[in-house]
KENUPA-163980 format. One line per field, with one value per residue (C-alpha): x, y, z; residue in three letters. Coordinates in steps of 0.5 Angstrom, whole numbers. Layout:
<recs>
c1 <- (X,...) $
c2 <- (Y,...) $
c3 <- (Z,...) $
resn <- (ALA,...) $
</recs>
This chain:
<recs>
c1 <- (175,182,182,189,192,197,204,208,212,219,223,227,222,222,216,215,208,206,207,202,198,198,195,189,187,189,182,184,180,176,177,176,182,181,182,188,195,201,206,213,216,223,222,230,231,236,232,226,222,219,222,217,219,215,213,219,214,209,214,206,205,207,210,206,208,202,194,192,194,194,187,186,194,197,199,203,210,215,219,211,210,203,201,195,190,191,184,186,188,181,178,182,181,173,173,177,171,166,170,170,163,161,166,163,156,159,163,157,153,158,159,151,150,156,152,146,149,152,146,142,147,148,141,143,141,134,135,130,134,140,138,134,141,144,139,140,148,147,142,147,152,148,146,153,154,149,154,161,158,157,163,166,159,153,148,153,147,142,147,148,140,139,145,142,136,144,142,134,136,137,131,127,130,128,121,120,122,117,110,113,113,105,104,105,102,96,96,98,105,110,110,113,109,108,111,115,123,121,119,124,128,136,137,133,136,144,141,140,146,151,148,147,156,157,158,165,168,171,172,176,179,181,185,188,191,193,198,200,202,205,210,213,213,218,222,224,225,225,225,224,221,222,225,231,238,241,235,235,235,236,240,244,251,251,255,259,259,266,265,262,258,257,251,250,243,238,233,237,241,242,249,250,255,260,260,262,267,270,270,274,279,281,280,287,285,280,274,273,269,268,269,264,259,252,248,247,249,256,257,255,260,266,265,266,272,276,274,281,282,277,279,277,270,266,262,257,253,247,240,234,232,239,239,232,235,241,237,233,239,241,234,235,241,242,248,249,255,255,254,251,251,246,246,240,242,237,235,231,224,221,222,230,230,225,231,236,233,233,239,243,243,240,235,231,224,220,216,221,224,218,217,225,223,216,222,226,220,217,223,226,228,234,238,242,244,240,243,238,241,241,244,251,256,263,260,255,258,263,257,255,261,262,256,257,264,260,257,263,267,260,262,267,266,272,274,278,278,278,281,287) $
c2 <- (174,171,164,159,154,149,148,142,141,138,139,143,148,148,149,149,149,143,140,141,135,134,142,137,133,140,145,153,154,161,165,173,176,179,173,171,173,174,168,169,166,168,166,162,163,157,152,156,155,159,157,158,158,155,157,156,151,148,146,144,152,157,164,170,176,181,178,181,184,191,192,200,203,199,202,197,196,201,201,203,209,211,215,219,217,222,224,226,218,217,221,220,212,213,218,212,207,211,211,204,203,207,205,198,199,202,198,193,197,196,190,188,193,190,184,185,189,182,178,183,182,174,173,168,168,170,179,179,173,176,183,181,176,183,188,182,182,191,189,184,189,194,190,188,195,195,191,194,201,200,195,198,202,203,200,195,190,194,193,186,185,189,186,179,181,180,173,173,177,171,167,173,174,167,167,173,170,163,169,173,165,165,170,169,162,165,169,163,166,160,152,152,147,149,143,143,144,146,153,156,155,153,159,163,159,161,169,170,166,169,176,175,174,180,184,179,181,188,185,180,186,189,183,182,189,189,183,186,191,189,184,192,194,189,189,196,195,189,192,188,192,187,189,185,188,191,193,188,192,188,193,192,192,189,193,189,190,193,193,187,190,184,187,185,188,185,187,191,189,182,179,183,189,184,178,184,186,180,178,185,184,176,177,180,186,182,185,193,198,203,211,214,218,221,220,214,217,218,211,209,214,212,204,205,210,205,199,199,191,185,182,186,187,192,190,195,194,197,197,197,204,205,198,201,207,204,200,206,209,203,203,209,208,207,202,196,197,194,187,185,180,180,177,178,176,176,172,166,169,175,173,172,180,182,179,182,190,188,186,192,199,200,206,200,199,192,197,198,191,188,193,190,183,184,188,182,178,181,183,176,175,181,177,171,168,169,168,166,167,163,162,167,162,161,154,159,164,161,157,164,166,160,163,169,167,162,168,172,168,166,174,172,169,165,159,163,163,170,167,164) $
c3 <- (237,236,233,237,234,238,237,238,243,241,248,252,252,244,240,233,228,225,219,213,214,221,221,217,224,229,229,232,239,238,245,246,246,253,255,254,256,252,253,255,249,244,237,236,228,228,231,227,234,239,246,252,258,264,271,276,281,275,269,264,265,261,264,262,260,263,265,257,252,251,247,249,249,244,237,234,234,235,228,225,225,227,220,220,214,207,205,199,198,201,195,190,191,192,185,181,185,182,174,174,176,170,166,167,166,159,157,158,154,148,148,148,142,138,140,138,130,130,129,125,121,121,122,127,135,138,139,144,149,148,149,157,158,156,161,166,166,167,173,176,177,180,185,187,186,193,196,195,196,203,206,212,213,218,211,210,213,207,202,203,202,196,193,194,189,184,184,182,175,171,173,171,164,163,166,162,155,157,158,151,148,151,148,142,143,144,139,134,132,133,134,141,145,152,156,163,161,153,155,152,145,144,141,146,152,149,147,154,158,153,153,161,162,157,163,165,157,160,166,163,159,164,168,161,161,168,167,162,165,171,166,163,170,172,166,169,175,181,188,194,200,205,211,211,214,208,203,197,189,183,179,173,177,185,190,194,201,203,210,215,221,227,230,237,241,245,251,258,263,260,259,252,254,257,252,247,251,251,244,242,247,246,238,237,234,228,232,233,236,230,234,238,233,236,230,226,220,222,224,218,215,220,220,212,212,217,213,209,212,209,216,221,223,226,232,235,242,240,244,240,238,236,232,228,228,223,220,217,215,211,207,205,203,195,196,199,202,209,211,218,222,227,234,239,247,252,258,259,263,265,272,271,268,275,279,276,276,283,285,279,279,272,269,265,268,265,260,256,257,255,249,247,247,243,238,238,237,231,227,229,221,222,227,225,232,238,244,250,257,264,272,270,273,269,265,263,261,257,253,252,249,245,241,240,238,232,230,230,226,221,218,214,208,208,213,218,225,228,235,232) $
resn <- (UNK,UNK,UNK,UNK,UNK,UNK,UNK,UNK,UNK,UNK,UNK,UNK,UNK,UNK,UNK,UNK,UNK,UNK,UNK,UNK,UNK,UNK,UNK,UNK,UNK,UNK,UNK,UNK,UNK,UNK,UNK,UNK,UNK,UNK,UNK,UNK,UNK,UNK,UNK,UNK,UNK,UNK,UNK,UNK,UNK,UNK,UNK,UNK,UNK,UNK,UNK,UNK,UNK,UNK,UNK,UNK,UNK,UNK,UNK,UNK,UNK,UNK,UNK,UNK,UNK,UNK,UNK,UNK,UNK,UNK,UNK,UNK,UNK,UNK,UNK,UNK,UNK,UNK,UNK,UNK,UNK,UNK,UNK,UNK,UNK,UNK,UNK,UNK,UNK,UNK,UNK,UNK,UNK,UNK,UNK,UNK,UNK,UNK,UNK,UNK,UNK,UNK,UNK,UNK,UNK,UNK,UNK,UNK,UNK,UNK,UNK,UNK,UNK,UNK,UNK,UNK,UNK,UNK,UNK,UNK,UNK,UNK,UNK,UNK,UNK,UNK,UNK,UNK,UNK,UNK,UNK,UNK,UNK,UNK,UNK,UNK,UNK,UNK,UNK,UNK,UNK,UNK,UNK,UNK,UNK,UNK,UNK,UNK,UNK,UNK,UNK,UNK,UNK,UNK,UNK,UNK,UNK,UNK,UNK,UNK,UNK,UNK,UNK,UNK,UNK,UNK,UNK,UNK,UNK,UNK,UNK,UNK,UNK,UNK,UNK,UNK,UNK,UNK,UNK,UNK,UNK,UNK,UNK,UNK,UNK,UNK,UNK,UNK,UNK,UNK,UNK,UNK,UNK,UNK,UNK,UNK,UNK,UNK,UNK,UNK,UNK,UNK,UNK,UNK,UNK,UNK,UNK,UNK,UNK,UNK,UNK,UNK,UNK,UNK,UNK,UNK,UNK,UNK,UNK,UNK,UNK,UNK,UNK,UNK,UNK,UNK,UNK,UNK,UNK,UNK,UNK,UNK,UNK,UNK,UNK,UNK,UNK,UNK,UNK,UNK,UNK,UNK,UNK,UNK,UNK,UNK,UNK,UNK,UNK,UNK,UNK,UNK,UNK,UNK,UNK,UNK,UNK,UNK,UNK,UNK,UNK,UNK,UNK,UNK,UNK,UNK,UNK,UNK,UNK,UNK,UNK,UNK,UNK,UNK,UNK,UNK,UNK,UNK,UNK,UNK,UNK,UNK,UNK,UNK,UNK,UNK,UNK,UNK,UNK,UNK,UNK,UNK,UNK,UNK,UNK,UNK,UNK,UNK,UNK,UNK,UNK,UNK,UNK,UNK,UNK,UNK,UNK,UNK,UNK,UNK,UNK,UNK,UNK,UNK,UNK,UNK,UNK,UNK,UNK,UNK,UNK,UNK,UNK,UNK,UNK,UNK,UNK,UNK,UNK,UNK,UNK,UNK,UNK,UNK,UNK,UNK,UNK,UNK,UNK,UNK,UNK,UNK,UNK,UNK,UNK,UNK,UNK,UNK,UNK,UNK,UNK,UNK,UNK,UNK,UNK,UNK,UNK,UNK,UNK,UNK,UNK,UNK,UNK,UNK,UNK,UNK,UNK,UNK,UNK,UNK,UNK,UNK,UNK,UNK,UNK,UNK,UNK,UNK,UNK,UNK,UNK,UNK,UNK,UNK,UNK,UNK,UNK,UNK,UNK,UNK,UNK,UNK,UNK,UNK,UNK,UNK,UNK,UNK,UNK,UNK,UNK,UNK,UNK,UNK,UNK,UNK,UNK,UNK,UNK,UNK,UNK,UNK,UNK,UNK,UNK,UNK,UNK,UNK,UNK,UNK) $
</recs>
């Protein structure tokens, strides 16, 4: 089950989330996933928006990309590695698991017994309470113990049982303390009265509460620590690993880029290949193409030999594995180096991409299509302009070109205007 939350509709075939207090008056539609299709949208960085477009006859109906998603074959994006689980992880994890539920048991234990040497000592506070609020804490974690043991298991049902007995701990702490009380009053030792709400003595009502919560004192240790720890941890070292176009490190000495990079991809058989060309051609020589190389790593090594001027930018027409492939390199890379501005060019539907593989001679086929535009959508934070595709008369082509142009010139850290 998915839960479906609506967008709002801003025009132009344009939607956005809703602001935070209007999401109070919105609830989510629950719906099995394989009842739904999957919309034919392209997420629009600049507007922060998901442009959806509609069925050609029926502008209130979006178009679909398939009749329902990929629930059997899908293995996640194509930048994702599917990775086999290390059980040497898995053990070594379920080692440190069962460490640490020994150690708190002990811990406990210790704390109790320190408990306990304090008010021998000071002869103030009821030994007996604390030490049934103490047994009660030890037992408390047992009982959960139930319940983590089996998560994500066949027994998770009967360790949800047991682990409900965590609750009754301390009531039956209490009532065992108000039958020792009775004993003793039958036996004529004490001036307790037996009465509603006054079984139980001050002192022996805090022994066994204090004693209960000792089990939260190493608990409380531990996140201590922890914090502690991870403030030394960042002073050695600030590393972001998101993935953003050029891997982000805090270092005592930034690297600034020496190279400028116009990254331009997007989806098959769209207009992208011909709008670079014309970008290069009419830029009087601001804008290159690096040499032809085979690997990734050899375009990275040509882009920063024959960047010897701040004023010219390298453009490279790229198809989707080729971007990841750059991408890759770039990560693994120690220095940021190269600066990329990012542009995605795509069509409008899938029924514009359907007509084009009609009428062109093209080795693309709509899996892989589909597959890039699902790219496009997921990493959509790698690219700075998207460029959404249309009719392909001259004014159209001319508007498309205006905003590659824009992005072009957005390369340049000063005001200068490449095609002047």
């Amino acid at each position: 089950m998915i839960e479906i939350m609506e967008l709002k509709n801003v025009g132009d075939g344009y939607y956005v989330e809703y602001g935070m207090y209007e999401q109070k008056t919105k609830s989510g539609i629950l719906r099995n996933l394989k009842d739904i299709s999957p919309i034919d949208a392209t997420f629009v960085p600049e507007e922060y928006s998901y442009k959806v477009n509609m069925i050609d006859d029926d502008e209130k109906s979006p178009a679909i990309l398939a009749e329902q998603y990929e629930i059997d074959t899908y293995e996640g994006p194509e930048q994702v590695k599917k990775k086999e689980i290390d059980m040497k992880i898995v053990e070594d994890d379920m080692e440190s698991y069962n460490e640490l539920k020994v150690a708190l048991v002990t811990q406990t234990s210790f704390v109790a017994a320190l408990g306990l040497g304090f008010i021998a000592i000071t002869n103030k506070g009821d030994p007996i309470a604390f030490s049934l609020g103490s047994v009660a804490g030890i037992l408390y974690l047992l009982f959960l113990y139930a319940k983590t043991d089996t998560m994500g298991t066949e027994d998770e049902g009967t360790g949800d049982n047991i682990s409900i007995f965590r609750f009754f701990v301390p009531p039956i702490a209490f009532a065992v303390i108000t039958f020792y009380n009775g004993i003793k009053m039958r036996n004529g030792e004490g001036a307790l009265q037996l009465q509603l709400f006054s079984t139980v003595t001050p002192d022996q009502f805090i022994g066994i509460i204090l004693g209960f919560f000792t089990y939260r004192i190493p608990l409380f240790a531990r996140q201590v620590a922890e914090v502690f720890k991870d403030l030394e941890d960042d002073d050695v070292e600030i590393t972001t690993t998101t993935p953003p176009r050029i891997k982000k490190t805090t270092s005592k000495k930034p690297t600034t880029p020496t190279a400028t990079v116009l990254l331009v991809s997007g989806p098959e058989i769209t207009d992208r290949t011909p709008l670079v060309d014309r970008l290069i051609k009419e830029s009087k020589g601001k804008f290159i193409k690096p040499d032809t190389t085979t690997t990734s790593e050899q375009l990275r090594d040509t882009i920063l030999t024959q960047s010897s001027d701040t004023t010219t930018i390298f453009v490279i027409d790229a198809n989707v594995d080729a971007v990841q492939q750059l991408l890759d390199t770039e990560q693994e890379d120690e220095d940021d180096t190269i600066k990329y501005v990012g542009v995605w060019i795509t069509l409008d539907t899938i029924q514009t991409f359907e007509t084009r593989l009609q009428t062109q001679k093209s080795t693309a086929n709509m899996k892989d299509i589909i597959s890039d535009i699902n790219y496009g959508i997921v990493q959509a934070d790698l690219f700075d302009y998207t460029i959404v595709c249309t009719a392909t008369t001259e004014t159209t082509k001319n508007s498309y070109y205006d905003q590659l142009k824009t992005a072009a010139d957005s390369c340049y850290n000063q005001n200068i205007n490449a095609f002047q």
